[in-house]
Backbone as JSON Lines, residues from 0, in Angstrom:
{"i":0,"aa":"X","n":[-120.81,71.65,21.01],"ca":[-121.51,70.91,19.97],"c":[-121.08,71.47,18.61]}
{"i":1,"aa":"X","n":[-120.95,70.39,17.93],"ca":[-120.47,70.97,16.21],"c":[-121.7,71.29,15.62]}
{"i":2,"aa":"X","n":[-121.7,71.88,14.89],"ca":[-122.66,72.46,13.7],"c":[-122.54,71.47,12.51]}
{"i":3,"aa":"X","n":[-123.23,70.52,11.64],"ca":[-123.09,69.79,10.45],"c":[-122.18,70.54,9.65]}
{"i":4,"aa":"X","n":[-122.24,71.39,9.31],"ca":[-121.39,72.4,8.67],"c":[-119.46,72.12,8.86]}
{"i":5,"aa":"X","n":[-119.49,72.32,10.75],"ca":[-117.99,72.12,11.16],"c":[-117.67,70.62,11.59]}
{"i":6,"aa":"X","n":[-118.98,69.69,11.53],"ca":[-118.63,67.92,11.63],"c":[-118.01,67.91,9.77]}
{"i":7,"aa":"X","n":[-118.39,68.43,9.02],"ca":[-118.45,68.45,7.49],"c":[-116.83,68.61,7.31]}
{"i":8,"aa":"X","n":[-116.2,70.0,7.85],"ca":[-115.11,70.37,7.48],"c":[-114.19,69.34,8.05]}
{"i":9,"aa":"X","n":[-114.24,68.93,9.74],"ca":[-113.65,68.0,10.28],"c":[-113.9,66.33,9.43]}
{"i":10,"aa":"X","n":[-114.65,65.95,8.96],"ca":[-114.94,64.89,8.0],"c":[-113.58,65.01,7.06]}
{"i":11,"aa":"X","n":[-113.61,65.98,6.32],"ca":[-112.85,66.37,5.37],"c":[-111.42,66.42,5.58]}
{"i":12,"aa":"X","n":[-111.32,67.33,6.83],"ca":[-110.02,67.18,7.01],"c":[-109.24,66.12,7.94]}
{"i":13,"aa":"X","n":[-109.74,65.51,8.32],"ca":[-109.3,63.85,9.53],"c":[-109.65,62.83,8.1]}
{"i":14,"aa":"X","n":[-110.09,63.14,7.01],"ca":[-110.03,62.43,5.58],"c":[-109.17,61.43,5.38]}
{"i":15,"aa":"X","n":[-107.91,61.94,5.04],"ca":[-106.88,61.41,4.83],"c":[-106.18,60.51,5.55]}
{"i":16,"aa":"X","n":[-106.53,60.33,7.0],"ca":[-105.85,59.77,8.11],"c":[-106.92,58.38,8.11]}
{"i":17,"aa":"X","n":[-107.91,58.47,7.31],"ca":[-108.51,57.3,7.48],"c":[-109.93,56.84,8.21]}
{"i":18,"aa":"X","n":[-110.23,57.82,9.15],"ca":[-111.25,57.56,10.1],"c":[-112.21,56.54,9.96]}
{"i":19,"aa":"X","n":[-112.52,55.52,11.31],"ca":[-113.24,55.22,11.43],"c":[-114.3,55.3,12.08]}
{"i":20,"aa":"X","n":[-114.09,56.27,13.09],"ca":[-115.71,56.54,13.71],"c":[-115.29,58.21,14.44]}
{"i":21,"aa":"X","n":[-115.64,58.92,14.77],"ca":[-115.27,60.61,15.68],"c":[-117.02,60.78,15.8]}
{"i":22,"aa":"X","n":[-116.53,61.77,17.04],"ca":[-117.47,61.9,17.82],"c":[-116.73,63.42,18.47]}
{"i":23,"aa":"X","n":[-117.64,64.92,18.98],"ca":[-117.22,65.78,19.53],"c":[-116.91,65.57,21.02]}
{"i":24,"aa":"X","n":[-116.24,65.62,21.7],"ca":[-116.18,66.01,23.2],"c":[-116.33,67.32,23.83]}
{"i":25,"aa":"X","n":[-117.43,67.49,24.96],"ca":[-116.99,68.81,25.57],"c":[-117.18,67.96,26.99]}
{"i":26,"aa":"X","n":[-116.95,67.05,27.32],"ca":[-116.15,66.55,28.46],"c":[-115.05,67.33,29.56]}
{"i":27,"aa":"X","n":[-115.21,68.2,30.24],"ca":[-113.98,68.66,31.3],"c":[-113.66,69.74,30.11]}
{"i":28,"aa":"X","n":[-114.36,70.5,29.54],"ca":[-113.58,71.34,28.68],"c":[-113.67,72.59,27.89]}
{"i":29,"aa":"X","n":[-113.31,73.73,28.35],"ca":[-113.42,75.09,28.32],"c":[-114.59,75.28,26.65]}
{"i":30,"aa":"X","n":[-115.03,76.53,26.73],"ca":[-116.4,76.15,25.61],"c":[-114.6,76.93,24.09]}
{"i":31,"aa":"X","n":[-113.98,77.29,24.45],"ca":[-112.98,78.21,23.56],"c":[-111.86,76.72,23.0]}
{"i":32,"aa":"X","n":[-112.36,75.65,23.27],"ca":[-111.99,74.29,22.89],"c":[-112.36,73.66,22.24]}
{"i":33,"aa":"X","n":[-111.84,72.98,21.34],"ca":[-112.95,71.73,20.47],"c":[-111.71,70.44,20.86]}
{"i":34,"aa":"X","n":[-112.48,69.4,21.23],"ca":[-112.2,68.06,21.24],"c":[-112.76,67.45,20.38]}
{"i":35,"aa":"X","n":[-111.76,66.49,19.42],"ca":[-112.52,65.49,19.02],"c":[-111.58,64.12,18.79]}
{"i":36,"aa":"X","n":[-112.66,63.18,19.35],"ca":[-112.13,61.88,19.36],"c":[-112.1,61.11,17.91]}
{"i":37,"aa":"X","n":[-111.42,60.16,17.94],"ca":[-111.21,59.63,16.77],"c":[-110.88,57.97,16.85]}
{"i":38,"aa":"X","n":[-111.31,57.55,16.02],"ca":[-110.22,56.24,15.81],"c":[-110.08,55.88,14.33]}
{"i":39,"aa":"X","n":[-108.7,55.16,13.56],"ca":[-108.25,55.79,12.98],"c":[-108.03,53.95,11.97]}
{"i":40,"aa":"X","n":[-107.89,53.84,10.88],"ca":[-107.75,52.42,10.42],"c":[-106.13,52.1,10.64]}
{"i":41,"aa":"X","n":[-105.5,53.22,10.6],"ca":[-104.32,52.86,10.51],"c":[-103.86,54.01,11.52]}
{"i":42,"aa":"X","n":[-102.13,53.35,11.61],"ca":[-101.13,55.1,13.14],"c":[-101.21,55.65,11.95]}
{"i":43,"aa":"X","n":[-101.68,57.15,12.19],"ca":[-100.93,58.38,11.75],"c":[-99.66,58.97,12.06]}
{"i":44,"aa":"X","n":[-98.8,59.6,10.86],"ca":[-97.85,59.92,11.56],"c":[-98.35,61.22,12.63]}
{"i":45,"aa":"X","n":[-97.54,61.42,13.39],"ca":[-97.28,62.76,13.98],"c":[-97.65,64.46,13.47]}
{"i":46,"aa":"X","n":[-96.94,64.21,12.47],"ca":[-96.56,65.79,11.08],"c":[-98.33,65.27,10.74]}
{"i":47,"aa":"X","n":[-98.75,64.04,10.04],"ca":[-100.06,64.3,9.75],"c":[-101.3,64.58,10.82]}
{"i":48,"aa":"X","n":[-101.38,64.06,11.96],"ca":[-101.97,64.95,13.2],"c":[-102.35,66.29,13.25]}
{"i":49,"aa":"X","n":[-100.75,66.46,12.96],"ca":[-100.38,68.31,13.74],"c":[-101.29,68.8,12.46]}
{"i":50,"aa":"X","n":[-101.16,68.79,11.62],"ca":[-101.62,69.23,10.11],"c":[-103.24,69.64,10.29]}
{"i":51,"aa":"X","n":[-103.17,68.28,10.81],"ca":[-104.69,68.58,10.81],"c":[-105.27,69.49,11.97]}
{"i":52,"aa":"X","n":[-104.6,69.1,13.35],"ca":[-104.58,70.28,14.45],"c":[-104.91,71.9,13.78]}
{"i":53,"aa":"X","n":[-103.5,71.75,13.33],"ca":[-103.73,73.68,12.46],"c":[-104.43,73.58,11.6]}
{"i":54,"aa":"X","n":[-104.88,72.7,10.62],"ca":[-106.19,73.44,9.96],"c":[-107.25,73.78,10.87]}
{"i":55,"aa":"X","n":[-107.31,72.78,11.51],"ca":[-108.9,73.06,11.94],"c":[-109.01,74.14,13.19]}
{"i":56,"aa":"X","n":[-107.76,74.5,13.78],"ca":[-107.41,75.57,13.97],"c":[-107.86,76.64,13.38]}
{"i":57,"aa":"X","n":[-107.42,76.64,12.14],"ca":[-107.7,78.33,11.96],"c":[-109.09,78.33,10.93]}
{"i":58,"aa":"X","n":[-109.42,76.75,10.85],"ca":[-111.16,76.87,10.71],"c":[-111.53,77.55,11.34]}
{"i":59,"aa":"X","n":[-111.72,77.19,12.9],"ca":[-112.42,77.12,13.85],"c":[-112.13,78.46,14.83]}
{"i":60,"aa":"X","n":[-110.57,78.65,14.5],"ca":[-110.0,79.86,15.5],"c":[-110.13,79.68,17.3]}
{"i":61,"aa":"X","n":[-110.04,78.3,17.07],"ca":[-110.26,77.7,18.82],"c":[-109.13,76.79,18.59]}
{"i":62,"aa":"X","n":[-108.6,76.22,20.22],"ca":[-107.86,75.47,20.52],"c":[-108.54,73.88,20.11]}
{"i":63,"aa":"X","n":[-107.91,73.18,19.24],"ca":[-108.19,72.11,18.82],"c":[-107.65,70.75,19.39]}
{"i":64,"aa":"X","n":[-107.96,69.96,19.74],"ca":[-107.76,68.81,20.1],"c":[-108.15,67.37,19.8]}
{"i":65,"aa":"X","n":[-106.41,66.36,19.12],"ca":[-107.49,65.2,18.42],"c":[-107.08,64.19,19.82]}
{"i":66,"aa":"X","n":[-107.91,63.47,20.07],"ca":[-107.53,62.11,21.18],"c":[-108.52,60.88,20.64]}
{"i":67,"aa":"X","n":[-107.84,60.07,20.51],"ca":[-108.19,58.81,20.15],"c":[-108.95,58.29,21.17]}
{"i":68,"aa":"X","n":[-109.78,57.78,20.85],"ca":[-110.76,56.56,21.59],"c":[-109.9,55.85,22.48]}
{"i":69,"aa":"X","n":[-109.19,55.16,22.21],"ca":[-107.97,54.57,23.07],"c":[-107.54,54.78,24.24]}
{"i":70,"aa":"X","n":[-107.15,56.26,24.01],"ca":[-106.24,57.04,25.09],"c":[-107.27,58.09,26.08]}
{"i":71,"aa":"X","n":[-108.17,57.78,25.72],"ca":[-109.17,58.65,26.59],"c":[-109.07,57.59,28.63]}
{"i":72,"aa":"X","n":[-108.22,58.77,29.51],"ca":[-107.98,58.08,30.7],"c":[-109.53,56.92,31.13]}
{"i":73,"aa":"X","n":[-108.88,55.91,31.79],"ca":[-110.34,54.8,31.6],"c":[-110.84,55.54,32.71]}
{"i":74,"aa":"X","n":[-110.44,56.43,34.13],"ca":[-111.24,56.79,35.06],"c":[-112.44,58.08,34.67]}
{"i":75,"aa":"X","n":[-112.31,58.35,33.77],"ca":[-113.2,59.52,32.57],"c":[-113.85,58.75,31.41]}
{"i":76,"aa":"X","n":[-113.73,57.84,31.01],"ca":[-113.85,57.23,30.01],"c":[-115.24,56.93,29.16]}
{"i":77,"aa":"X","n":[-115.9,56.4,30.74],"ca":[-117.09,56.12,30.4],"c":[-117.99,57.19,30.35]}
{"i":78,"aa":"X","n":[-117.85,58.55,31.46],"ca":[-118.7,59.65,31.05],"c":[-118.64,60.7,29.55]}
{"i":79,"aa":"X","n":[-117.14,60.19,29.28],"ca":[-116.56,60.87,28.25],"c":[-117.43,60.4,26.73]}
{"i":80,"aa":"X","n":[-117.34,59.52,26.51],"ca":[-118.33,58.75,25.78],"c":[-119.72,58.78,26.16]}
{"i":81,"aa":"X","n":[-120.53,58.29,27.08],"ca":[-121.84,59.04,27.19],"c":[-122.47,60.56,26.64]}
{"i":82,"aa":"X","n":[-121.4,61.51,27.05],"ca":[-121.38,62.72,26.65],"c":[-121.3,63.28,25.34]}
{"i":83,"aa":"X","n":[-120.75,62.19,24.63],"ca":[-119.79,62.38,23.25],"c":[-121.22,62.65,21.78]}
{"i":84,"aa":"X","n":[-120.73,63.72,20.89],"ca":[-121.77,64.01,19.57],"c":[-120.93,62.94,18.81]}
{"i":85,"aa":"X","n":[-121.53,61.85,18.66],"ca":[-120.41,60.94,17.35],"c":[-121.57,61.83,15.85]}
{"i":86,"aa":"X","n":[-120.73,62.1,15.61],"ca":[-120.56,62.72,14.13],"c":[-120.44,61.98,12.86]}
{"i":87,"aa":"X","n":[-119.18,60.46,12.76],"ca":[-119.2,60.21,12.09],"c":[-119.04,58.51,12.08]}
{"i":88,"aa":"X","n":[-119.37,57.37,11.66],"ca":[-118.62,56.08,11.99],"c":[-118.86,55.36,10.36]}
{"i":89,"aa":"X","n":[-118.16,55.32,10.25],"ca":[-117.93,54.3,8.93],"c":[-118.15,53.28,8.73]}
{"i":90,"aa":"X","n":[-118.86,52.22,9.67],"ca":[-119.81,51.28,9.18],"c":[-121.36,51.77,8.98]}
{"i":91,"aa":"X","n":[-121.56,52.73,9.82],"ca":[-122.99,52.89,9.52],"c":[-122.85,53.96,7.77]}
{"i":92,"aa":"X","n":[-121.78,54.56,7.74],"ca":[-122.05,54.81,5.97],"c":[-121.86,54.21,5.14]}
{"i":93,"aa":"X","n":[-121.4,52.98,4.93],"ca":[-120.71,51.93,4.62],"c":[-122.27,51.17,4.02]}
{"i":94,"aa":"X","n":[-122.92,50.54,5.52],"ca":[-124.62,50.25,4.78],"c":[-125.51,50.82,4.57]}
{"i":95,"aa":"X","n":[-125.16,52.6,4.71],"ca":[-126.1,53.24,4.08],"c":[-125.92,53.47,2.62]}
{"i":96,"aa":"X","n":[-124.31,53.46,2.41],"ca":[-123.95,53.57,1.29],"c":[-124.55,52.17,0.17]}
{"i":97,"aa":"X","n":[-123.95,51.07,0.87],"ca":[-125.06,50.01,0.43],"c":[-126.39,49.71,-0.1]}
{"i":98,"aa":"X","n":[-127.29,50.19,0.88],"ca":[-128.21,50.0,1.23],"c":[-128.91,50.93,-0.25]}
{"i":99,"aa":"X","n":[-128.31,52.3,-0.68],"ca":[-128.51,53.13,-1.74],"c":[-128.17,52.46,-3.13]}
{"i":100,"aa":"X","n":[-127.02,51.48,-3.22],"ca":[-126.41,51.61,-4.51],"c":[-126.96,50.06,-4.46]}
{"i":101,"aa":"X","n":[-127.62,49.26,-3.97],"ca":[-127.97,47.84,-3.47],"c":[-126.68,46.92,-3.71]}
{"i":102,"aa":"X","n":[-125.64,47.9,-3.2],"ca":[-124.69,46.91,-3.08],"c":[-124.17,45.74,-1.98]}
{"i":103,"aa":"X","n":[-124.1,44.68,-1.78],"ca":[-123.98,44.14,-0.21],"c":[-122.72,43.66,0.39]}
């Protein structure tokens, strides 16, 4: 489980790539791990991935892992998601953001 604190830093740094919704996984996965899923408005390159891999790396000082919503195997899929801390999705800040500035 993330701490608001390390959903905060991961916010920040998966920033740039666009995100539209992440969520933590500890699905099948050692506690010295962080998973986190993602989906993304647009492909990232590769080099921008890895980037973000090693930061949050040596945030975190754990083995980091990004996997897209997508690619999560479908025979895991559905517990994987049940299981999942979504952290962040961008329509629901989108009308909260709204909802504050009464913009529609």
């Amino acid at each position: 489980m993330l701490s608001p604190r390390e959903q905060a830093i991961v916010i920040k740094a998966m920033g740039n790539l666009k995100p539209t919704k992440m969520a933590f996984s500890d699905f099948d996965r050692d506690e010295n791990e962080i998973e986190i899923l993602y989906d993304l408005k647009e492909t990232p390159s590769i080099l921008d991935l890895m980037g973000v891999i090693v930061y949050l790396k040596e945030q975190f000082n754990q083995e980091v892992y990004l996997t897209s919503f997508h690619c999560i195997p479908p025979a895991i899929k559905e517990d994987t998601l049940k299981e999942a801390q979504f952290f962040f999705d961008e329509s629901k800040t989108a009308k909260a953001n709204s909802a504050t500035t009464g913009v529609h």
